[in-house]
C-alpha positions in Angstrom: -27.3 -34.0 12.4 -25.3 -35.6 9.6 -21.7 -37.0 11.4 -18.2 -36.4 9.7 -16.9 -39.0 7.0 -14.4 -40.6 9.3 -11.7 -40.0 6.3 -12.7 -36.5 6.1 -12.4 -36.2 10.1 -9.3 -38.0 10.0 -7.4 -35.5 7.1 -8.4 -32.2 9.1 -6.7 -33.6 12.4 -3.5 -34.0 9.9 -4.1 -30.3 8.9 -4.7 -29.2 12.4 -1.6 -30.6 13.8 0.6 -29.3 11.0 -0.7 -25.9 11.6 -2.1 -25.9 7.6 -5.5 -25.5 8.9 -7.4 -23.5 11.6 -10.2 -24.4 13.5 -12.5 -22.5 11.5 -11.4 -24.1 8.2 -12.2 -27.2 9.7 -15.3 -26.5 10.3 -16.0 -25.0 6.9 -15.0 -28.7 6.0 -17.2 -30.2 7.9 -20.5 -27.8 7.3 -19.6 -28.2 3.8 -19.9 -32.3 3.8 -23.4 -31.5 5.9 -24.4 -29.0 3.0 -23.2 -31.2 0.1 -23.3 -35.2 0.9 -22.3 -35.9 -2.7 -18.9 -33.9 -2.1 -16.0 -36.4 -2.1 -12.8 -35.6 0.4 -10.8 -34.1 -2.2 -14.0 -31.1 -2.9 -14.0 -30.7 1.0 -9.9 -30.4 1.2 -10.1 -28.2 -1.6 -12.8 -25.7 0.3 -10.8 -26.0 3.5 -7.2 -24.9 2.0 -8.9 -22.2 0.0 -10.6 -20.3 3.0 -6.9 -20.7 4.6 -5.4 -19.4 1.6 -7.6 -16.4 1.6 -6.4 -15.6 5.2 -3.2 -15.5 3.7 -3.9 -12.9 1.0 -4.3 -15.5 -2.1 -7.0 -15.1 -4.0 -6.3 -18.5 -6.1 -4.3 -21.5 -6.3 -3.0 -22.4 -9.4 -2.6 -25.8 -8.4 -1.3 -26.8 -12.3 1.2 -24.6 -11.7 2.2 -25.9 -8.0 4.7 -29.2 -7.0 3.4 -31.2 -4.4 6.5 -31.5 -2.6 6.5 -27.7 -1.7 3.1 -27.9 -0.4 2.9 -26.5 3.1 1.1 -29.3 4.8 -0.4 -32.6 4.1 -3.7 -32.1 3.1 -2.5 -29.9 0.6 0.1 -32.0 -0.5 -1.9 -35.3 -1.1 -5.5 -32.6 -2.7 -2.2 -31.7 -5.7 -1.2 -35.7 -6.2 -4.8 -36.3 -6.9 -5.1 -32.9 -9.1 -2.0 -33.8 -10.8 -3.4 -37.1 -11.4 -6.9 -36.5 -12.5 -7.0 -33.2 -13.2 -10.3 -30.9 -11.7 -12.3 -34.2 -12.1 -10.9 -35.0 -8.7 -13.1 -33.0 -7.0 -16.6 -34.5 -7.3 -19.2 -32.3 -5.3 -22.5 -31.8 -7.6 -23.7 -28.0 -6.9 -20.3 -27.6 -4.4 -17.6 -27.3 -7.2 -18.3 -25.7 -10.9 -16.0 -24.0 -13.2 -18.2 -20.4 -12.7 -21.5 -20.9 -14.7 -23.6 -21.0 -12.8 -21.5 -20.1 -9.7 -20.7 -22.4 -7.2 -19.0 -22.3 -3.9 -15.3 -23.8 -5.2 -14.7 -23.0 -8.5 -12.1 -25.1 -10.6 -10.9 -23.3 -14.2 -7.7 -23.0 -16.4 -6.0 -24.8 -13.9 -6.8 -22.5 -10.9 -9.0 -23.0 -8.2 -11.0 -20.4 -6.8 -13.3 -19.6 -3.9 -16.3 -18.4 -5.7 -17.2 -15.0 -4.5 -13.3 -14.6 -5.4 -13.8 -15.9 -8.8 -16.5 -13.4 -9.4 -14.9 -11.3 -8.0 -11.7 -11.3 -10.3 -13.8 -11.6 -13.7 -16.1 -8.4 -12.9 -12.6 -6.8 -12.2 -11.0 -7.8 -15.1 -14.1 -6.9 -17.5 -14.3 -3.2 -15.6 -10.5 -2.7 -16.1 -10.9 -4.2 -20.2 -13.7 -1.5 -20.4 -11.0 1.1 -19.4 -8.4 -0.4 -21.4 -10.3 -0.8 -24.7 -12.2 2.7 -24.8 -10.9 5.2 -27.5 -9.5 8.3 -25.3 -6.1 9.2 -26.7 -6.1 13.0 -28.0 -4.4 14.7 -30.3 -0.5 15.0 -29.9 -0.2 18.5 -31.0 -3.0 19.7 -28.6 -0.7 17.8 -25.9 2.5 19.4 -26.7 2.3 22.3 -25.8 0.9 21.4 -22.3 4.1 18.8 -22.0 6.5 21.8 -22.1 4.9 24.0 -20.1 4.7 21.6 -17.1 7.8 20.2 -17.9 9.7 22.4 -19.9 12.1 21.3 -23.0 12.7 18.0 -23.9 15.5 16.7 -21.9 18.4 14.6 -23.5 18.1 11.9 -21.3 15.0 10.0 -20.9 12.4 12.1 -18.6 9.9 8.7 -17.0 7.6 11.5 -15.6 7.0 13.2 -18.8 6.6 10.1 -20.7 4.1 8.6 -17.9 2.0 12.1 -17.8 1.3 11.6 -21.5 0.8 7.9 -21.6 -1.7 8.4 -19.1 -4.1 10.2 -21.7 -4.3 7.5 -23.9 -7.2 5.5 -22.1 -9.6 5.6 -18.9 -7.2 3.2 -17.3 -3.5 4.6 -16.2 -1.5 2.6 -13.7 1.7 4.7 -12.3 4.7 2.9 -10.2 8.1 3.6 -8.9 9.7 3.0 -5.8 9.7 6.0 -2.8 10.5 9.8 -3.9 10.1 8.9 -8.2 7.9 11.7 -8.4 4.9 10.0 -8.5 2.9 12.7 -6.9 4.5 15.5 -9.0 3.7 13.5 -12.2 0.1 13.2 -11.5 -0.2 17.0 -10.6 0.8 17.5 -13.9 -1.4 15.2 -15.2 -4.3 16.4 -13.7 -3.5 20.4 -14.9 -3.0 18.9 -18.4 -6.3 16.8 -18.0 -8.4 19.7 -17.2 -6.8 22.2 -19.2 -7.2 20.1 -21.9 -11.3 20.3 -21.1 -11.3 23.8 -20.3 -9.5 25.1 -23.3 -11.6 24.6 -25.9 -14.3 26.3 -23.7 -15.8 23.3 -22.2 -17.2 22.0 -19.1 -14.6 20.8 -16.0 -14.0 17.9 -15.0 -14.9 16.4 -11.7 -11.8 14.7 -10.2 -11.9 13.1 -7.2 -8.9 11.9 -4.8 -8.0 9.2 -2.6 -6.3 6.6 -0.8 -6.5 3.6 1.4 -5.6 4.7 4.4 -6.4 8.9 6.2 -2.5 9.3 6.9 -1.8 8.2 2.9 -5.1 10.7 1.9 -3.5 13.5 3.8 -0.3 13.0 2.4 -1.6 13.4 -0.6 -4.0 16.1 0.1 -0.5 18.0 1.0 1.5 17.2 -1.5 -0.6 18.8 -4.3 -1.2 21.4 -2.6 2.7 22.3 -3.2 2.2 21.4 -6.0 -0.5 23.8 -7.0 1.7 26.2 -5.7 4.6 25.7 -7.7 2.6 25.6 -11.4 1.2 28.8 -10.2 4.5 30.1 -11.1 4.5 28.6 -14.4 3.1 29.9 -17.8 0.6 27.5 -19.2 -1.3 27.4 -22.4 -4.6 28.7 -19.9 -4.5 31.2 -17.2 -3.6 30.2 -13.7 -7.0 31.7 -12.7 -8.7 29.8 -15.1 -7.3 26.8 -14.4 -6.7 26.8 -10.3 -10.5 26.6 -8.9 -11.0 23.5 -10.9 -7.8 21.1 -9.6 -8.5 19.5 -6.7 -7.2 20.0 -3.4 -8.6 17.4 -0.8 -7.8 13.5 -0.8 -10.1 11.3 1.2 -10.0 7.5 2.3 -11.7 4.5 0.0 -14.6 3.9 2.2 -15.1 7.2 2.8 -15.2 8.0 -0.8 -17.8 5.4 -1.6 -19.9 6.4 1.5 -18.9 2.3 3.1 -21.0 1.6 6.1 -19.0 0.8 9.6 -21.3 -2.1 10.2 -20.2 -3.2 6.2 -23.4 -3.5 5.2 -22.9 -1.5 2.0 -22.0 1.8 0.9 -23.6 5.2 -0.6 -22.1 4.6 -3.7 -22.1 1.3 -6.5 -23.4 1.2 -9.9 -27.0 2.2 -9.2 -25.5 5.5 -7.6 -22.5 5.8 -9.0 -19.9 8.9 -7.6 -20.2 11.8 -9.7 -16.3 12.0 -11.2 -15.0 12.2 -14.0 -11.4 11.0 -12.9 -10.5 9.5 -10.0 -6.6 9.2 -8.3 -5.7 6.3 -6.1 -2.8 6.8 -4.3 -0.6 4.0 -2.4 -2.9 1.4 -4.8 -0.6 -1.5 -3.7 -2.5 -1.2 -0.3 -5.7 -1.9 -1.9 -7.1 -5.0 -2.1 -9.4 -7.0 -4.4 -12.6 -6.4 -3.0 -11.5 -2.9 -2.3 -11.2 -1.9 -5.9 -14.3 -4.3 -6.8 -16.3 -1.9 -4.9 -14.7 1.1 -6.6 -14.9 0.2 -10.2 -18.9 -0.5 -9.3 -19.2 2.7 -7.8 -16.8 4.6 -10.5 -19.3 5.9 -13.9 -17.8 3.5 -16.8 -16.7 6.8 -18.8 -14.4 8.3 -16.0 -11.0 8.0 -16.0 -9.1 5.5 -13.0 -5.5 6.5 -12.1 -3.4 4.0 -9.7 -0.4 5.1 -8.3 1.8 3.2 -6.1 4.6 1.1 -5.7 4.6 -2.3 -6.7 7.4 -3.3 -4.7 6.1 -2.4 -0.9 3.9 -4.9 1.0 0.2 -6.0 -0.4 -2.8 -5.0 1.2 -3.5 -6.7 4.7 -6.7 -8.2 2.9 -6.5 -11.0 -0.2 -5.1 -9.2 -3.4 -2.4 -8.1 -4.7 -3.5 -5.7 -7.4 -1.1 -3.7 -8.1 1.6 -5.9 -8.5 -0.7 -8.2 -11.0 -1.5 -5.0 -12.9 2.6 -4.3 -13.4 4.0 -7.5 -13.3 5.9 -6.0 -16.8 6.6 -2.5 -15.6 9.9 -2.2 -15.7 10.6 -3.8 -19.1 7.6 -1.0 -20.8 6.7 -3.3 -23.5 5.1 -0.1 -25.2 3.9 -1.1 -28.7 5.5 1.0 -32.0 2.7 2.7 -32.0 2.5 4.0 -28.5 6.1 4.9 -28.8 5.1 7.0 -31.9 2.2 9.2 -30.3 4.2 9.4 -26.9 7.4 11.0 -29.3 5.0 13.6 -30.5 2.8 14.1 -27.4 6.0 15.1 -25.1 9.4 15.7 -27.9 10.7 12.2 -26.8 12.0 9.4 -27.9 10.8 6.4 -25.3 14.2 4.1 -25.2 14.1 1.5 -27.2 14.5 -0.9 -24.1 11.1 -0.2 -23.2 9.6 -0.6 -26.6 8.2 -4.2 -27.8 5.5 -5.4 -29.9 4.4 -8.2 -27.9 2.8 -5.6 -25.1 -0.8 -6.1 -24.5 -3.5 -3.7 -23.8 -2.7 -3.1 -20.3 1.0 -2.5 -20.9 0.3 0.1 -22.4 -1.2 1.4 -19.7 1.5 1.3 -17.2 4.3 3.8 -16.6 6.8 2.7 -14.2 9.2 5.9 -12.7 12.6 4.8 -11.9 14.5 7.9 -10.7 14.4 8.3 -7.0 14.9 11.9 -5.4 14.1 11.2 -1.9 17.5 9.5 -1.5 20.2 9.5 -4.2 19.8 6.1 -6.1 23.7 6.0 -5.8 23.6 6.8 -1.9 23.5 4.6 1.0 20.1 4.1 1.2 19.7 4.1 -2.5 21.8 1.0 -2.9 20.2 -0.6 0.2 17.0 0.3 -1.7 17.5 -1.4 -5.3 19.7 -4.4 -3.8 16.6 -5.5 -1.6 14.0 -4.9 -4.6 16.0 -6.9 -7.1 16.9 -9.2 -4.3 20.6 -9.6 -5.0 21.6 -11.3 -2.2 25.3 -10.6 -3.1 25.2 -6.7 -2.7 23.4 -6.7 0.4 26.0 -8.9 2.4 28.4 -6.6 1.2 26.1 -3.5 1.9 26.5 -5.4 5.1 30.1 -5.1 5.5 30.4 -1.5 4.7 27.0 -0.2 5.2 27.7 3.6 3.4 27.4 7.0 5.1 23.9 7.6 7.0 23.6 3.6 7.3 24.6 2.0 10.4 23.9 -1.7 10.9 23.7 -3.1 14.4 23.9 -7.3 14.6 23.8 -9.7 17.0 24.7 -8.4 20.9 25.2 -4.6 19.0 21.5 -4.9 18.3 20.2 -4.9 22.4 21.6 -0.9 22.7 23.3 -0.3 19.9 21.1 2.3 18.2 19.7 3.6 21.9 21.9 6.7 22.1 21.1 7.9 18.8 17.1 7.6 19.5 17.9 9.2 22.9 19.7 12.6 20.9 16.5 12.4 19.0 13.8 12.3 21.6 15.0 14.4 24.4 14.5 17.7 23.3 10.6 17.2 21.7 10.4 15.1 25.4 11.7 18.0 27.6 10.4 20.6 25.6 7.2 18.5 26.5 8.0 18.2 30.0 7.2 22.1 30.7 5.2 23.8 28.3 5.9 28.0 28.2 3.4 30.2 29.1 4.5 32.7 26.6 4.3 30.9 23.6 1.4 30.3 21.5 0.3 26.5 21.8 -0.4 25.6 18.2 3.5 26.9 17.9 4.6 24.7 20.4 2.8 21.7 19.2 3.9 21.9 16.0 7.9 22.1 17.1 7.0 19.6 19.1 5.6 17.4 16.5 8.3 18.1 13.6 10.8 17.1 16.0 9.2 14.1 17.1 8.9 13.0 13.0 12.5 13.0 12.4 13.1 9.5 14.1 10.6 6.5 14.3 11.2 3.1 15.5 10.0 0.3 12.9 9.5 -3.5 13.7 8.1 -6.7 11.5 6.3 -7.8 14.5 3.8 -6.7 17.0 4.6 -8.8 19.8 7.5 -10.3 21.7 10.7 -8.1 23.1 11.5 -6.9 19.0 8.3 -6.6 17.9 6.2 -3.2 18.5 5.0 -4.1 22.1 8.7 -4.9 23.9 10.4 -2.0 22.0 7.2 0.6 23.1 7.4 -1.0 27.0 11.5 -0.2 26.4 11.0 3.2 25.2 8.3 4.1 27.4 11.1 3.6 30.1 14.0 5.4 28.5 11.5 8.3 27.9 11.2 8.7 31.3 14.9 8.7 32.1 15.2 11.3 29.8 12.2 13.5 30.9 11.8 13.0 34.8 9.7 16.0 35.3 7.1 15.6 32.3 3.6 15.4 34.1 1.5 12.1 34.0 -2.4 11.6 33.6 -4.7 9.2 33.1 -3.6 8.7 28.8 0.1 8.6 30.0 3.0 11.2 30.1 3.3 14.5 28.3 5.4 13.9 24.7 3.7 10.1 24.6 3.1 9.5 20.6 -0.2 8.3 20.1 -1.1 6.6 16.9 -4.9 6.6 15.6 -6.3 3.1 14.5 -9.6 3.8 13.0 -10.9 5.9 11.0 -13.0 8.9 12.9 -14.4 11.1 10.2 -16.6 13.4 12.8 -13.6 14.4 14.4 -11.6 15.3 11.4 -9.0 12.5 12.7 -8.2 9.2 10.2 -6.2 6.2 11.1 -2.4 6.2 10.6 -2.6 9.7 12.6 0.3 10.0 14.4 0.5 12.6 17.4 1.4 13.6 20.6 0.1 13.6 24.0 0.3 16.8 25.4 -0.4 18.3 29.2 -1.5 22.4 28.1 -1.5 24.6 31.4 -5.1 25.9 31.6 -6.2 29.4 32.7 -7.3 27.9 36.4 -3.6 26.3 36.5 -5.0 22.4 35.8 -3.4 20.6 33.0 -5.7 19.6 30.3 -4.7 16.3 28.6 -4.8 16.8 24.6 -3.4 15.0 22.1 -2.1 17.4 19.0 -2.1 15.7 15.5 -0.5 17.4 12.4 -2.9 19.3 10.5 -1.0 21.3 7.3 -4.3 22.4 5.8 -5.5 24.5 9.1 -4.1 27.5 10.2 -1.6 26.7 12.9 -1.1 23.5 11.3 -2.5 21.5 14.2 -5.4 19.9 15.5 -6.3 19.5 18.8 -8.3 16.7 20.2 -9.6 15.3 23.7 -8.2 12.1 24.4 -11.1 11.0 25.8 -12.8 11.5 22.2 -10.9 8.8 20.3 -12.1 5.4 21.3 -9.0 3.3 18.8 -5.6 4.8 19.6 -2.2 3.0 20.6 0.7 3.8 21.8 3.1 4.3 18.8 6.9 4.7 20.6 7.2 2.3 17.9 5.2 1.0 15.3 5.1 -1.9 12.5 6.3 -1.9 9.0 2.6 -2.2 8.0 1.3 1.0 9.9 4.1 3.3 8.7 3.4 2.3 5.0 3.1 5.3 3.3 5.0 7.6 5.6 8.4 9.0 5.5 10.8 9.8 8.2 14.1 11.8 8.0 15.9 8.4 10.5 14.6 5.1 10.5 15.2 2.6 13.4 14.1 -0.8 11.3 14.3 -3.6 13.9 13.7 -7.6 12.2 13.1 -10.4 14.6 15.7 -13.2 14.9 13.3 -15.7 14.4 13.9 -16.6 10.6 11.0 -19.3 11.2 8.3 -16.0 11.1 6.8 -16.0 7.6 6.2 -12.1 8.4 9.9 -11.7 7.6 10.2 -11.1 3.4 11.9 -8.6 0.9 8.7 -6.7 0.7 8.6 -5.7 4.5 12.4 -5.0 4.6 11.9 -2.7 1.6 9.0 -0.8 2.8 11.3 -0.7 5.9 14.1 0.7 5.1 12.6 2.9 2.1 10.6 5.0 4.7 14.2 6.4 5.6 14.8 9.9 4.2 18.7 10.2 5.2 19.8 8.0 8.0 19.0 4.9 8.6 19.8 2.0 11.6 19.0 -1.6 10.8 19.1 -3.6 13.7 19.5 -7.4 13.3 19.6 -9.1 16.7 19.5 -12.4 14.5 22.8 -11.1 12.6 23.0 -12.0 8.5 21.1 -15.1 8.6 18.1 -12.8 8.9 18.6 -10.4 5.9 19.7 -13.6 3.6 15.9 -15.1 4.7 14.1 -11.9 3.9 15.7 -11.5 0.5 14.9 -15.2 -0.2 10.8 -15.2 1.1 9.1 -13.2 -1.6 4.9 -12.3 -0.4 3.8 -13.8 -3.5 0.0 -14.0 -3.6 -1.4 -16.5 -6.2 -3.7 -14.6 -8.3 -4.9 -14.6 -12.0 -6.4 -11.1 -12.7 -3.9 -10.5 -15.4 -5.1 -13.6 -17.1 -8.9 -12.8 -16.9 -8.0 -9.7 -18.0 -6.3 -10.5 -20.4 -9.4 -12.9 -21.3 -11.8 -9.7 -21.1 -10.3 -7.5 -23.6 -11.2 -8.1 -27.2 
């Protein structure tokens, strides 16, 4: 067995005790050195920070780009001085390092390095999405037109984002929507998809097959749900086709990712990649900024090169949990346009409108034209409360929050320092008791999908948010909390084996044989049976079945928690009419950014209560500590088109 270069041995101890490396980076390190002899320090470094990076969500380091005095550690700090000083010639590792021909374990290009299942990776990405970007699709405006008004009506005076996204989504097999929470992006790509298929059908032609999906079950059956809605509402409307032409042909049913591409549980592979590809012509992505790099890698292999990709999503919430941050790459200029003349010009006769001239500019590339960006909000008024709390955490203007701070706005309330331990307790308690008594003693005379459902509308008004999992204001010490004040509040609700009657349970894997996904979130419920025993079931919302709940044995999920509270991370892509949003007062934790307290606070409908146990310091640290996640898929892209 070859032993460690004393030098190497004695750099991962540094990275060790500064916390820059884990154990298991280490002994990448070291297997490396075994595997390569030739591989000098700086090659073995490079593959140790790289894999630790990768934990963290990057998928490159673009070390030109990077100052060795904000390094996070030593090894890293001394690997840039010797990049900085010799350039990628500093890492000497025949067969270990390469710039990606043929491909090698570290890859060093452009000033980035890579770990090289990343870097391929990125490039066969960026060539799929340039393959999108560069194919002729855009149809004739005057066909359009009439479509544009119909699902939109007139031409507005002002400018309509929705209207102007719907048509610029036509124009390739690539479309890319944003905008922060309630922007309509949902209603613009129902529209989208009636024009897309109308537009096939009209002529006399063939459908198209449209699929629909989303990372997690809770965001597919969100979606699932919110065109159906919408279906309902352009039944109403006079289109250029008949409703009952057009209706049996838009789809209806959203399902996760992996269960879209058939993925194996053991990850071994999945149904469908390029030798089997899914039979679609268009496919919607919903809450894209959740998926990650080798997410979509698997989708675009699995997607036929003809059909049409639409991301929707907002750029602003928190990445996926896995290394990527697509979605921000793909509109890191969404919110200047930088829509060519020409764009401009077919958009203006597509939809009646004049795209401002502030979004207009000739130095757009392919894939800005490409990306619509809605900026109206109609959850919550963008000049409301949670409005401005909304756009002065996105734009991270450190000014307006502290004086959000001081006078919070009606439907806010801020609770800091000792006001955080019970401050927002008696408003959670008004909330919970009556879903929690009502739980308590189920009526005999009442049919028990009604009950449920009461149950569970009531229960969705309020949820309890946290950055953290554990510790006493992390998920764990505000569930054991609740858990006790629950019980205060409903004395008499019956206990088994799962816990008491009115518990929320939150599903945490994906359980496609029992209809059940994870992000469910339900209640635990004691139903009186016909020989007077209880029988335990939990009720999950189900829109799309009569009743409008499903009811399932607790004993049949094997991954459930308890969800009195839950993090930022799991409620992603939910909603809820009051928001508790509890942030620890440990500044230190690198969990704390702008990103989580926006997705925070933007899953509040009309009230929300931020509780700050760590007073100011902690909101000035979140706006400051951006999750910035070093990537260069815009530049490889950028480097696939022609």
């Amino acid at each position: 067995m070859t032993r460690p270069d004393p030098d190497l041995e004695a750099w991962l101890q540094r990275g060790l005790q500064a916390s820059e490396l884990r154990p298991a980076e280490a002994t990448l390190a070291r297997q490396a050195a075994a595997l390569c002899p030739q591989a000098n320090i700086e090659a073995l470094l490079a593959t140790a920070l790289l894999m630790r990076r990768a934990a963290d969500g990057h998928i490159a380091w673009r070390w030109a780009e990077a100052r060795a005095d904000d390094a996070p550690g030593p090894c890293a700090r001394w690997l840039l001085q010797r990049l900085h000083a010799d350039g990628p010639a500093a890492l000497r590792g025949p067969g270990w390092v390469g710039t990606g021909a043929p491909l090698t374990p570290v890859v060093a290009a452009s000033g980035v390095l890579y770990l090289g299942r990343h870097f391929r990776r990125e490039r066969e990405v960026a060539q799929a999405l340039a393959h999108r970007l560069t194919a002729a699709q855009a149809p004739d405006p005057a066909a359009v037109r009439p479509w544009i008004e119909a699902l939109f009506g007139p031409p507005p005076t002002q400018p309509d984002a929705q209207r102007l996204a719907c048509a610029l989504a036509l124009r390739q097999r690539l479309a890319v929507i944003t905008g922060g929470p309630g922007t309509g992006k949902t209603f613009t790509v129902a529209r989208l998809l009636a024009l897309l298929q109308g537009l096939s059908l009209q002529p006399g032609g063939a459908p198209l097959a449209i699929g629909l999906a989303a990372p997690t079950g809770k965001a597919a059956a969100r979606l699932s749900a919110a065109l159906g809605e919408a279906w309902q509402k352009l039944a109403l409307r006079p289109l250029p086709l008949p409703w009952t032409a057009l209706q049996p042909h838009l789809p209806r049913h959203a399902v996760t990712v992996h269960t879209l591409l058939g993925q194996r549980p053991d990850g071994s592979g999945a149904r469908h990649d390029e030798r089997q590809p899914l039979p679609l012509d268009a496919l919607v992505v919903d809450e894209a900024s959740m998926v990650d790099l080798e997410l979509l890698h698997a989708l675009l292999r699995a997607l036929p090169p003809q059909a049409r990709l639409i991301l929707l999503g907002d750029r602003d919430q928190l990445a996926s949990v896995q290394a990527g941050a697509v979605l921000a790459e793909l509109c890191a200029h969404a919110r200047e346009g930088r829509w060519q003349p020409q764009t401009a010009a077919w958009l203006t006769s597509a939809t009646g409108q004049v795209p401002p001239a502030e979004w207009i500019g000739a130095d757009g590339d392919a894939l800005d034209q490409a990306v619509a960006m809605l900026r109206r909000s109609r959850r919550f008024d963008a000049g409301g409360a949670i409005g401005r709390w909304a756009t002065a955490v996105r734009d991270g203007d450190e000014d307006a929050v502290l004086a959000l701070l001081r006078d919070p706005g009606e439907g806010v309330h801020v609770h800091l320092g000792a006001q955080a331990d019970n401050g927002w307790l008696p408003a959670w308690r008004t909330a919970a008791a009556p879903w929690l008594q009502a739980a308590a003693q189920p009526p005999a005379d009442v049919d028990p999908d009604a009950w449920a459902a009461a149950l569970l509308q009531q229960q969705a008004r309020l949820q309890v948010l946290a950055a953290l999992r554990r510790g006493p204001w992390g998920v764990e010490g505000l569930d054991a909390r609740l858990q006790a004040e629950a019980k205060r509040l409903a004395p008499q609700a019956p206990a088994g084996a799962y816990g008491r009657s009115g518990q929320p349970w939150l599903v945490t894997r994906n359980q496609p044989r029992l209809g059940v996904m994870n992000g469910d979130l339900g209640l635990l419920l004691a139903r009186p049976g016909t020989d007077a025993v209880q029988r335990w079931r939990l009720a999950l919302p189900a829109p799309l079945q009569s009743g409008g709940v499903q009811w399932v044995t607790p004993g049949q999920l094997a991954d459930t928690a308890s969800a009195w509270a839950l993090t930022v991370h799991k409620a992603q892509g939910s909603e809820f009419d009051h928001v508790v949003l509890v942030l620890p007062p440990d500044t230190e934790n690198p969990i704390l950014t702008r990103e989580l307290l926006y997705t925070g606070l933007t899953r509040a409908r009309l009230r929300l209560s931020l509780v700050l146990p760590g007073g100011e310091a902690t909101l000035r640290v979140a706006l400051r500590r951006r999750t910035e996640r070093d990537s260069a898929l815009r530049d490889a892209l950028r480097q696939a088109l022609p």
